[in-house]
PLY file of the C-alpha trace (Angstrom):
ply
format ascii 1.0
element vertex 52
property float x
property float y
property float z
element edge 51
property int vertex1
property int vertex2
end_header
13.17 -33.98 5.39
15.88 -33.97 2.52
15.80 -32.39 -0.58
14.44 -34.01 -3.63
16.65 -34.21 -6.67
19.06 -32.17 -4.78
16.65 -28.50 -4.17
14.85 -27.47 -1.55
11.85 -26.06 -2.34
11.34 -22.23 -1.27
7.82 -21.66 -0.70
6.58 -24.98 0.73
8.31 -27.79 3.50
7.57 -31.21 2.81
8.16 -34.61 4.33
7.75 -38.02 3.57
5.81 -40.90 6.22
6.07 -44.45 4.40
3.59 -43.55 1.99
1.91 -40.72 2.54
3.69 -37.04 1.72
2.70 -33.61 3.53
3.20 -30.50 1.79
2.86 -27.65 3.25
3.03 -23.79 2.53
6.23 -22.05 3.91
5.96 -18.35 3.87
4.03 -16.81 6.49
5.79 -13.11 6.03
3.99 -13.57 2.38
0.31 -15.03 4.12
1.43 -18.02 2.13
0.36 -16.53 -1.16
-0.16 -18.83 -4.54
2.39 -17.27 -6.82
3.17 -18.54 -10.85
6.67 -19.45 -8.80
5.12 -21.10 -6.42
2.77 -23.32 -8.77
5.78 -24.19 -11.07
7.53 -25.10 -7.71
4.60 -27.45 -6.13
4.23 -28.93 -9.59
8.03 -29.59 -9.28
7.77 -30.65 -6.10
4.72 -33.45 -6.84
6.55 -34.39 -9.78
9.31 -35.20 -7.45
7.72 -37.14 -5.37
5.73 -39.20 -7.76
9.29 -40.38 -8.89
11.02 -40.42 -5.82
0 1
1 2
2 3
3 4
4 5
5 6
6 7
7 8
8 9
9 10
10 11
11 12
12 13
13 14
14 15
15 16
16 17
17 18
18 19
19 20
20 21
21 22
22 23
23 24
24 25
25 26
26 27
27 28
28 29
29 30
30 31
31 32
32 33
33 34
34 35
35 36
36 37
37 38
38 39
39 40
40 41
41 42
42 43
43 44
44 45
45 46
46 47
47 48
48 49
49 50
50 51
């Protein structure tokens, strides 16, 4: 995994397999909850990888 436009996303790991992408939730402390921060940051993170 590397970081996309130079971030690494803090609630969700993510890697790239020709061309499929898996994103997944990162924080099992939390119960990997669905936060406004963490739907800005997966819409980030798709963005990102639309473009990538």
């Amino acid at each position: 995994m590397t970081a996309m436009a130079g971030r690494k996303p803090k609630h969700f790991l993510w890697e790239v397999e020709g061309r499929i992408a898996k994103v997944r939730l990162d924080r099992p402390e939390r119960k990997n909850p669905l936060t406004f921060d963490s739907y800005a940051e997966l819409r980030d993170t798709f963005r990102d990888l639309v473009y990538a």
